[in-house]
N, C-alpha and C positions, 0 to 999 in steps of 0.2 A: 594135386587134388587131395581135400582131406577126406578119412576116410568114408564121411559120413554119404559124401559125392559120391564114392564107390559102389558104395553098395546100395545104390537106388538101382530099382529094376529098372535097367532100357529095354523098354517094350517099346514099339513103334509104333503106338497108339495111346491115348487116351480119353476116355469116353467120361465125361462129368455131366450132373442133372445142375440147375440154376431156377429157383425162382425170379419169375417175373415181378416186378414193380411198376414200372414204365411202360406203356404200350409204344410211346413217342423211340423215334420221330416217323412221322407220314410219309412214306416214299411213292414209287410207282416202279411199276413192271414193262419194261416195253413189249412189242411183238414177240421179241426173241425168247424173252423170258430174262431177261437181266435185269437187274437191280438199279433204279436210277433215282434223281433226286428228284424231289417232289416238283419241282421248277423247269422240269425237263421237258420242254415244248412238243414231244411226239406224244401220240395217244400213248395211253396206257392204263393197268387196271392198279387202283390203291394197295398198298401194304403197310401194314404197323409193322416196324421193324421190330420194337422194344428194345430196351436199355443194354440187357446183355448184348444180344447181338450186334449192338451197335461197338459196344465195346472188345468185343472179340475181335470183329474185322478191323478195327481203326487199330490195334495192336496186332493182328497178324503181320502185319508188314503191308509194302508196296503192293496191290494184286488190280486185277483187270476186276470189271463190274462182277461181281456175286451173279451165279446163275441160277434158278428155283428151278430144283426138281420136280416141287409139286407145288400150285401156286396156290394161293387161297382162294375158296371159294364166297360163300356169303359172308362168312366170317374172313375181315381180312386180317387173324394175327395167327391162323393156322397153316402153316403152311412150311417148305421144307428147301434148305439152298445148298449151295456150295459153293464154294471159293479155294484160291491158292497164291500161295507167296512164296519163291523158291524153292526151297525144299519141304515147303509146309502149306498143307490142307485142310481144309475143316469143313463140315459139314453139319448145319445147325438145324433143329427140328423145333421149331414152335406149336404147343399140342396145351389144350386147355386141362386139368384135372380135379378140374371142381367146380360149380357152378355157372355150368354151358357156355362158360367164358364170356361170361356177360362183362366184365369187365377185367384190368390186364392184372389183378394179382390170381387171375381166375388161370395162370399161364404158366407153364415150365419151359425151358429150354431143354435139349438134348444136345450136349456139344461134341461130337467124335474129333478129334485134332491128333494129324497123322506126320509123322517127320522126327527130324533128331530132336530126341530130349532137351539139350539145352533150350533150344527156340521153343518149343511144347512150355516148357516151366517158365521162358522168361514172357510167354504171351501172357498168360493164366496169372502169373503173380501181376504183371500191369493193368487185367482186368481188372480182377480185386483190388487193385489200388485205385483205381480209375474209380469203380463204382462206389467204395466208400462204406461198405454193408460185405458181411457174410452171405454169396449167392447161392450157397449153398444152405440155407437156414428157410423151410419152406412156409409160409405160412399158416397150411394146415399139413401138420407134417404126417400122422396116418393114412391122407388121402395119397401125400408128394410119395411117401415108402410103398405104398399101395400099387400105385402105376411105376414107382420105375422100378419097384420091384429090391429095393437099396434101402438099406436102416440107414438113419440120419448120419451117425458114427461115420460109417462107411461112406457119405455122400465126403463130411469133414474129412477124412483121411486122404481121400483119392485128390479134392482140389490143396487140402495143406501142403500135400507131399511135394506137388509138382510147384509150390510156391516159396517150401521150405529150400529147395532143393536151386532153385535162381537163387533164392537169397543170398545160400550157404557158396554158392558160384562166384559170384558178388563179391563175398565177406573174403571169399578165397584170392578173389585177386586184388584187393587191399590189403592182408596180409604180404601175397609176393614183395609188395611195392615197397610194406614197412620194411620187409628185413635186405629189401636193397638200401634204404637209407642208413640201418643200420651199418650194414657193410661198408658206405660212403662213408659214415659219421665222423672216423680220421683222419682220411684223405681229398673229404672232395668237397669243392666249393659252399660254403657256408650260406652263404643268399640263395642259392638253388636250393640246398636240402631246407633251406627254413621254407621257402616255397611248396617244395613237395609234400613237406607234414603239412601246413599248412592245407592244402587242395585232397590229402588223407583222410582227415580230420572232418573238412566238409563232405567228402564222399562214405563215411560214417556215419556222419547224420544224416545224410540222404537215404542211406540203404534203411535207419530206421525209421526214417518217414514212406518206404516202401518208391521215394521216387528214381526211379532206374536211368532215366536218362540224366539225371542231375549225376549220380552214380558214376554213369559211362562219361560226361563230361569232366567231372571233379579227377576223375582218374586218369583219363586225357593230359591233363595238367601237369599231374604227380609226372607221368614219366617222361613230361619232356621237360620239368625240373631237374630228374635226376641225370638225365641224357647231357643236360649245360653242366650237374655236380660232379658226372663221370670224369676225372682226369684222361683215364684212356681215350674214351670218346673224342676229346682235344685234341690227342693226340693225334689220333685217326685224321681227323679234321684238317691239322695242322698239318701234315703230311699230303694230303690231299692236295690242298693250296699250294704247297711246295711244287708238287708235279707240275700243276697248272701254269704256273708263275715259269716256273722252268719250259714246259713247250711253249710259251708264248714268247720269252727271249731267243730261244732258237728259230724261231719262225716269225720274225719280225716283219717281214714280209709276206702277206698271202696274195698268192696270186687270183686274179679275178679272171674268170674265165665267163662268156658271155653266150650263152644257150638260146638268147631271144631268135635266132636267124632260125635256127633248128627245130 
């Protein structure tokens, strides 16, 4: 890990403010208080999800329907939820701070996200790629520093950190990858390692076009290039088959034993 990894505070929380842009998309609430799709055939009361929110939970991971702690009332983009994905929780507050939320730039988020830092930084940095904008950038920013109580500076610092911080994650295990091809460069299969820069290369551009799963795929690649480059590996391999090949000569016959009566 370099050391720039290191020395990020693991705190086991992070609490970031997001302007609203998008009020979409339209959902519903069932009985229970869970979060459903607007197409969802039991009764229910409307919600504007907006854009963050939509985006935080589709990059939390896998999680069961979102549940509102407090659900909106006349206004339906006020209102307060939770969710969780493995080891990671979040809890999103939609609150208007400036013109009675007549409409959705009238809107902040409040995003609490609880769990290991790695999955914290690599949610956050896929929001902000996903959304395409600084959500941290308020529209009227004396009102946004006002209620949450946060200079702009500081909203910037608290989301870059934990975006910088995937990134450099990221960047860090592209690095490992080059300097095992370097390692291979002498000894190991030539169409592999050209493969593995190769799939390097494109998970390089991917990290600076911020896309992660292109990232996690392209890197995918690299090491089971280098795994076919690895001569040991072969070895290992080869030896394997050896055993196999070997019980299956001594045991040319298997006997079949017949369990149906039983």
């Amino acid at each position: 890990m370099s050391p720039e990894l290191a020395s990020f505070p693991d705190a086991s929380a992070s609490v970031l403010f997001a302007q609203v842009l998008d009020g979409d998309p339209r959902m519903k609430i069932d009985g229970e208080g869970y979060l459903r799709a607007e197409s969802w055939p039991g009764d229910g009361r409307s919600v504007f999800l907006g854009d963050v929110a939509k985006a935080v939970l589709r990059f939390l991971g896998p999680h069961d329907p979102p549940q509102f702690s407090s659900e909106p009332g006349y206004d339906e983009q006020r209102w307060e939820l939770t969710s969780s994905s493995g080891d990671v929780s979040v809890k999103i507050t939609s609150d208007s701070y400036w013109g009675f939320g007549l409409i959705a730039k009238c809107f902040y988020n409040k995003i609490e996200i609880y769990g290991p830092l790695s999955l914290r930084a690599r949610c956050i940095h896929d929001v902000v790629a996903s959304l395409g904008r600084n959500p941290w950038e308020p529209f009227w920013i004396s009102r946004f520093e006002r209620v949450t109580g946060v200079k702009s500076e500081e909203h910037h610092r608290d989301w870059i950190s934990l975006v910088k911080w995937a990134s450099d994650d990221m960047g860090s295990q592209i690095g490992e990858l080059e300097e095992r091809v370097a390692q291979l460069s002498s000894k190991g299969d030539r169409e592999s390692l050209t493969r593995a820069k190769m799939a390097l290369e494109e998970a390089t551009a991917a990290l600076v076009d911020r896309n992660a799963p292109a990232v996690e795929r392209a890197l995918g690649r690299a090491n089971s290039a280098l795994i076919e480059a690895d001569p040991s590996t072969e070895v290992l391999s080869s030896e394997h088959a050896s055993i196999e090949v070997k019980v299956h000569n001594e045991d040319d016959i298997i006997p079949f034993v017949d369990l149906s009566e039983e």
